[in-house]
N, C-alpha and C positions, 0 to 999 in steps of 0.2 A: 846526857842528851838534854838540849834544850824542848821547853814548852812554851805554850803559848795557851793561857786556858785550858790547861790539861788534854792539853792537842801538842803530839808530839813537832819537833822541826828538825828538818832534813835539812843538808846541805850538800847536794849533788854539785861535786864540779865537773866531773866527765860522765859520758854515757855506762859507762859500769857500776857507776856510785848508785845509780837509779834503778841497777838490775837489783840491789841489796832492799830496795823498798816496795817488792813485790808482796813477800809476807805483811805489811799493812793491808796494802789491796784484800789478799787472801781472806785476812782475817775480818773485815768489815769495820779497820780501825781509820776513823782521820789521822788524816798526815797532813803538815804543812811542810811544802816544799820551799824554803829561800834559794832563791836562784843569785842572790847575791856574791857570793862566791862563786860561780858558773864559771866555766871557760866560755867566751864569747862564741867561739864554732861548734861550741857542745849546746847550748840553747834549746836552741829547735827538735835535735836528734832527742834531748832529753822528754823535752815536753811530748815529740811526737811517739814517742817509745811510751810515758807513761797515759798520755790520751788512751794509746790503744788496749792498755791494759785495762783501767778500768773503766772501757767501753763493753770489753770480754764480761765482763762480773757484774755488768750493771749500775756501775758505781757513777761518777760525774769529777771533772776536774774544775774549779773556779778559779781566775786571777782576781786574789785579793788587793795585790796594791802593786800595781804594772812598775815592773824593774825592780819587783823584790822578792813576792808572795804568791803562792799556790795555795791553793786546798783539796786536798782530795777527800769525796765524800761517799760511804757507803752510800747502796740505793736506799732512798725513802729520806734520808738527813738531808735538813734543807738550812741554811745561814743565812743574813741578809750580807748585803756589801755593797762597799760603797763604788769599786770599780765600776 
């Protein structure tokens, strides 16, 4: 598995790749999501499936760098960024 800063990265290309990244949420770990390899009509369903998750736990989603990057962050972790 790829990192980024000791921040793992995901590569979700359909909506079930992003069911498998729930235990981050769980756990209170960042994730980076690369959407890079996305299927184009999975996008939205992805983003909008993991919004909701950690909206549930308190957690926050950021886009680091629109057409590539995600981060999901436990509650209280805060990053800067340039998006």
């Amino acid at each position: 598995m790829d990192a980024i800063d000791g921040i793992k990265v995901v590569y979700p290309e359909i909506l079930d790749d992003a069911r498998d990244y729930l235990s981050y949420i769980r756990k209170d770990e960042p994730v980076i999501i690369s959407i890079e390899q996305c299927q184009e009509d999975e996008l939205d369903k992805i983003i909008a499936f993991l919004s909701g998750a950690v909206e549930m736990v308190g957690a926050k989603i950021t886009l680091l760098e629109k057409g590539k990057y995600y981060i999901i962050l436990p509650e209280g972790v805060e990053i800067e960024t340039d998006a």
